[in-house]
N, C-alpha and C positions, 0 to 999 in steps of 0.2 A: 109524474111529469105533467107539467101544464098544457092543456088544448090551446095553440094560438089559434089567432084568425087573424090574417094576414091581408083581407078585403072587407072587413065586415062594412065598412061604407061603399061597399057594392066595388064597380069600374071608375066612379068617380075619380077618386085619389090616387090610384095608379096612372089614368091620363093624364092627372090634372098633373102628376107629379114628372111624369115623365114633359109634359109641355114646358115646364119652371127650365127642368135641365137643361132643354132646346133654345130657349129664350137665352138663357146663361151663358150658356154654350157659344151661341151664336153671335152675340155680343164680346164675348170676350175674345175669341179666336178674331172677329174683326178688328177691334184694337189693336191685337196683335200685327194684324196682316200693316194696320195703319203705322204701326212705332217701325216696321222695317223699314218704312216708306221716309220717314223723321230720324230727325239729329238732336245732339241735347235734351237739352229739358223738356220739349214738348217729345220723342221717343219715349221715356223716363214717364211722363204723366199719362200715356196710353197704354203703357207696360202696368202702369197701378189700377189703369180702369178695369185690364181683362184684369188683370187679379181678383181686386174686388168681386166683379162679375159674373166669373169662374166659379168664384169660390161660394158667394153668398147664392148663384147659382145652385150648385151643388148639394148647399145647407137648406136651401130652402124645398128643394123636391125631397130630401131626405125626410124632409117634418110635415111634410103633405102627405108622403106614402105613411109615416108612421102614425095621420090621421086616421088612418085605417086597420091597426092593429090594435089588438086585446086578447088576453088570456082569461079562458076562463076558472074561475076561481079568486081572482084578487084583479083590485083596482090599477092604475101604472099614474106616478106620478116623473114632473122630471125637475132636475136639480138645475136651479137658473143660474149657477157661477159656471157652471163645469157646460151645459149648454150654450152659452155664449159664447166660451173658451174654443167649444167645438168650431163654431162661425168663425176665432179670430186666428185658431191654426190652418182649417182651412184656407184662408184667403192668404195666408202666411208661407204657406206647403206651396199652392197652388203659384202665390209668384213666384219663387223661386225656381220651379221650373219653368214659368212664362219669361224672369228675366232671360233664363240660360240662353231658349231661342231668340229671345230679343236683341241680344248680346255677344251671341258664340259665334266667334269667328268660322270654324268648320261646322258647313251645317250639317252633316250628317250627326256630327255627334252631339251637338249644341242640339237637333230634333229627337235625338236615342235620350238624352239627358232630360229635355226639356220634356217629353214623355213620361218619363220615372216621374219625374220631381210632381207631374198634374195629376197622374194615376196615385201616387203614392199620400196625394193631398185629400183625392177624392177617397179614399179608404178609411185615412188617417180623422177625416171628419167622420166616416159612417159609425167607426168604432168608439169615437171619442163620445158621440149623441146617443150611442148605445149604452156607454158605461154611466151616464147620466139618469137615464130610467131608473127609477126606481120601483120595485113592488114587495108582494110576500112573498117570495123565494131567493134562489138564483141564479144566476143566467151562464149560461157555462156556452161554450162553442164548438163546434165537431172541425179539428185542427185542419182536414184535407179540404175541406168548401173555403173557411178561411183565406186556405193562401189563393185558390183559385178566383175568390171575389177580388183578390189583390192583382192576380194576373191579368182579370178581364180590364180593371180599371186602367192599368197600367198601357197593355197593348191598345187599348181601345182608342184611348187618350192619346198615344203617339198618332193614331194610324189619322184621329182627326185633325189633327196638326198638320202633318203633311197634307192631308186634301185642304186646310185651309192656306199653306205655305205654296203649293204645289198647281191649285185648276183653280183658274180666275174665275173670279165674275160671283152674278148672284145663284148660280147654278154650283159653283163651288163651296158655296159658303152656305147655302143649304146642306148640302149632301155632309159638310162639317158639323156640323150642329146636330144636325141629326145622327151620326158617328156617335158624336160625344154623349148626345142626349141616351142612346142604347147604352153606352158605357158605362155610365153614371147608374142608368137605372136597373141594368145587369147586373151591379157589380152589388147593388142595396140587396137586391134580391135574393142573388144569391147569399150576400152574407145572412141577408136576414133565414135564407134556408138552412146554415149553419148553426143556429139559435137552438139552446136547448135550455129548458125553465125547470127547475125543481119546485116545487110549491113548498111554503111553509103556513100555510091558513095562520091566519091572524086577525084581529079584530083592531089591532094598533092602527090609529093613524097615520098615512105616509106623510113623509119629508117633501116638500118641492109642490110645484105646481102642476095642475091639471093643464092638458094639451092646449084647450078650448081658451083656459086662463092666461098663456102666455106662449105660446106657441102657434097660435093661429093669429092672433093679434099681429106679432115678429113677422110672422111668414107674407102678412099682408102686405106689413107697409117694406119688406124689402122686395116682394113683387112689384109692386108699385115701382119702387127707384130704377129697378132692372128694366120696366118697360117705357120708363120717363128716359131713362140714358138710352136705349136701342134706338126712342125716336132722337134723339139728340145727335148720335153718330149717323142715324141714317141723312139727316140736313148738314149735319159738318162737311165740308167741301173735302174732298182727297186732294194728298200732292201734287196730284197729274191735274186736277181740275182747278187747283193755284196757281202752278207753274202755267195752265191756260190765261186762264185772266189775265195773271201777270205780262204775260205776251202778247195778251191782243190790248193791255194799256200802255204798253209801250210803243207799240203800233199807232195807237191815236195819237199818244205824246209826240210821234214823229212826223206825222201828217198833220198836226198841228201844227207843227215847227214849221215845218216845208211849208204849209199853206199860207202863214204868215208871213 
């Protein structure tokens, strides 16, 4: 059985990874909070941004923590059709339970659903970017941590929902993000404790790319989008701060009239 190392980049990668989730997190749950607030088509395009979000969220602390693993004995390359694939079920999984809340009439169950569907997105990516690695052996999983990465994800992911659907303000919407960000990064960890490597030494070249080659490059530039969109919703006005304006131009429009 292969020796992992699950930090050999020290604390870096696990902060850094679990900060992506936070960011991700925290962004997408406020979209959320905003498409409840919306009708039509602009509901619909805030429901796509947490997706996105959420998801590439998600994918991207996933490939930050996995900055920090190696087995020793054999190199880890990863496979760039099937790693992509992972980013676009992600964000795929992940809407589908963002629409449910976005969209469900009963919220208790539209939030039990909307729950599954972002737990079951965040798993469905860790495992997907899992079976993409490649190395000399291989990778087998201890079935009882499995399902329990799947549970953590899954309750985790509800419970943030609710404190972002549930306690107003910027005090809520931290304490969400932070939720999810635990969830997310519990949920890696744990599977990645599940992890069991059989070695087959070899001297063959791997298939696919080195982390550094295309994995760290990806992880950059969709951190970047993720903290270029947080500043973007943090300056986008809310409902309540339209429906303001709107009322106090209607106010001048009147007093204009009157004064004339």
């Amino acid at each position: 059985m292969g020796h992992m190392h699950h930090f050999s980049a020290g604390w870096v990668s696990p902060v850094l990874a679990y900060a992506m989730a936070c960011v991700g997190s925290a962004l997408g749950l406020r979209c959320t909070v905003r498409a409840l607030a919306a009708e039509g088509r602009s509901r619909r395009n805030w429901l796509l941004t947490a997706s996105v979000a959420i998801g590439s969220g998600i994918w991207t602390m996933h490939f930050i923590a996995m900055l920090g693993f190696g087995v020793t004995g054999t190199p880890i390359r990863y496979d760039v059709p099937l790693t992509v694939l992972s980013l676009l079920v992600a964000m795929a999984v992940v809407g589908a339970g963002v629409f449910t809340v976005g969209h469900g009439s009963a919220r208790l169950r539209s939030l039990l659903l909307g729950g599954l569907g972002t737990g079951v997105g965040v798993a469905t990516m860790h495992y997907l970017g899992m079976a993409a690695m490649r190395l000399h052996g291989q990778v087998g999983y201890h079935p009882g941590l499995v399902v329990l990465s799947v549970v953590i994800a899954v309750a985790a992911a509800t419970a943030a929902l609710w404190a972002a659907l549930s306690v107003r303000g910027a005090a809520g919407a931290a304490i969400a993000s932070l939720v999810m960000g635990v969830a997310v990064t519990s949920m890696h960890y744990t599977g990645m404790a599940a992890v069991r490597i059989d070695l087959a030494p070899s001297r063959a070249p791997l298939p696919g790319a080195t982390p550094m080659e295309f994995i760290f490059p990806l992880t950059v530039v969709i951190g970047s989008f993720l903290f270029l969109t947080v500043a973007f919703v943090a300056l986008s006005p809310t409902a309540r701060e339209r429906a303001a304006s709107a009322s106090a131009q209607s106010l001048r429009e009147a007093e204009l009239a009157t004064s004339s």
